[in-house]
C-alpha positions in Angstrom: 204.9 288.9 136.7 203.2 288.2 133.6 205.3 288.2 130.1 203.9 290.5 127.1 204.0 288.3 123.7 203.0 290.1 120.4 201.2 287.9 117.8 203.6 288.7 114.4 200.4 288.8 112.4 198.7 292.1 114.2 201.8 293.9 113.0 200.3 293.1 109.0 196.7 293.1 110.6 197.1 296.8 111.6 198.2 297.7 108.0 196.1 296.3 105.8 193.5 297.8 108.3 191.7 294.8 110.4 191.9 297.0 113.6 190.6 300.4 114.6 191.9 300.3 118.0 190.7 303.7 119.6 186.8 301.9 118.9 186.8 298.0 118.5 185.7 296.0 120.9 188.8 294.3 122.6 188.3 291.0 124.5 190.3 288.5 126.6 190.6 284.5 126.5 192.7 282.2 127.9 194.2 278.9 127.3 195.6 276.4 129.0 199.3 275.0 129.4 199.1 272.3 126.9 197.5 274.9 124.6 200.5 277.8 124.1 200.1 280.1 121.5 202.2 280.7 118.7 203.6 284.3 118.0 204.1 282.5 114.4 201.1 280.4 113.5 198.4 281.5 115.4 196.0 284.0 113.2 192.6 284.7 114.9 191.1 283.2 117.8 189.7 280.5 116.5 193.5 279.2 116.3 194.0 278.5 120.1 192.2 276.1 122.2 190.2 278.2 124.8 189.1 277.7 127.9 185.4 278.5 129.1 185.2 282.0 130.4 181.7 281.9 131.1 181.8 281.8 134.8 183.7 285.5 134.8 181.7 288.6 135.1 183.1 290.4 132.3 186.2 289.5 130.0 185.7 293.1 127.7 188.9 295.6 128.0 188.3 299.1 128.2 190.7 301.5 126.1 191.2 304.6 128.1 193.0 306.0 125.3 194.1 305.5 121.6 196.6 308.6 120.3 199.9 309.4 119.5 202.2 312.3 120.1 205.2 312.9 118.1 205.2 310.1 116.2 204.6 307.3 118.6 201.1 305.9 119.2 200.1 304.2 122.3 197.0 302.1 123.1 196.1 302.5 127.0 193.5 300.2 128.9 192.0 300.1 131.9 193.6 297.4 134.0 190.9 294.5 134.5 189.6 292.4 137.7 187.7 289.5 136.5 185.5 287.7 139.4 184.5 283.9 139.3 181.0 283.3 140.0 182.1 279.7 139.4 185.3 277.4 138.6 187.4 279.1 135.8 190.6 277.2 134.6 193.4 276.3 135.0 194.8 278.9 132.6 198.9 280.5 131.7 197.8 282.2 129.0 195.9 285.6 128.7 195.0 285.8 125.2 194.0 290.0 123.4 192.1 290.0 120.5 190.0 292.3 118.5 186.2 290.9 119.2 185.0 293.8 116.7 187.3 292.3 113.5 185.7 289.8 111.5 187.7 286.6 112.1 188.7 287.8 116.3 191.8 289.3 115.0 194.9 288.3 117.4 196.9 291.3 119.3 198.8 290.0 122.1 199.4 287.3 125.1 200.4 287.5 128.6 202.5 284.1 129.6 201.6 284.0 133.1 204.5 281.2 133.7 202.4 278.6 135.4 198.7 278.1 135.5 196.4 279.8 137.5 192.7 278.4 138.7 190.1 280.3 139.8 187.3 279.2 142.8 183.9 280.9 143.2 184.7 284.6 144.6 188.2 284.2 143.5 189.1 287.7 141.3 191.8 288.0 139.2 193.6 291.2 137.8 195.3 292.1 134.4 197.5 295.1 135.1 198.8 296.4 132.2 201.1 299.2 133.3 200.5 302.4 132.2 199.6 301.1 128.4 198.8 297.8 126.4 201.6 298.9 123.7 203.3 301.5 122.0 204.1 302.0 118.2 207.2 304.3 117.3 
């Protein structure tokens, strides 16, 4: 099972109000082994060496729902299955960020624990439980 990693900087990034979660566009990347990301250092997108995701069909999240009730917010997406029309990878990480925000604004990573390559046909599913996170 994948491991959730929060990027320290969304936590400033949501209050000096770089993210509108309930309408930005939220994307996925992914990087390689050699290429972790940093909870610490890494910023914005443009941070982490990527990998091509050009042979996927679609690497855009879909929030299901952005509220809170009694005090604790929680951003829900739909879970994702990503086919390969060609070779994509090897990839660990699965990288959030906010495609809407002007610098690709940082949210999260999934650790997957090893690296994952995808064929031709191959899919591959982000399942994100019953929500992305919660904020109490």
């Amino acid at each position: 099972m994948a491991t959730y990693n929060k990027f320290q900087c969304f936590v400033e990034d949501l209050a000096e109000g770089k993210h509108n979660l309930g309408s930005d566009t939220l994307k996925v990347a992914f990087s390689d082994a050699s290429n972790a990301p940093s909870a610490s250092a890494d910023v914005k997108l443009g941070d982490i060496t990527t990998i091509a995701t050009t042979n996927l069909d679609s690497v855009t999240l879909s929030v299901t729902s952005s509220s809170q009730t009694s005090g604790t917010y929680k951003l829900v997406v739909d879970d994702k299955t990503m086919t390969a029309s060609g070779a994509v990878g090897p990839f660990q990480y699965v990288i959030i960020y906010n495609d809407t925000a002007t610098n690709d604004e940082l949210i999260c990573w999934y650790d997957y624990g090893s690296e994952v390559t995808l064929a031709s046909g191959d899919t591959f599913k982000l399942d994100f439980g019953d929500q992305l996170f919660s904020l109490a």
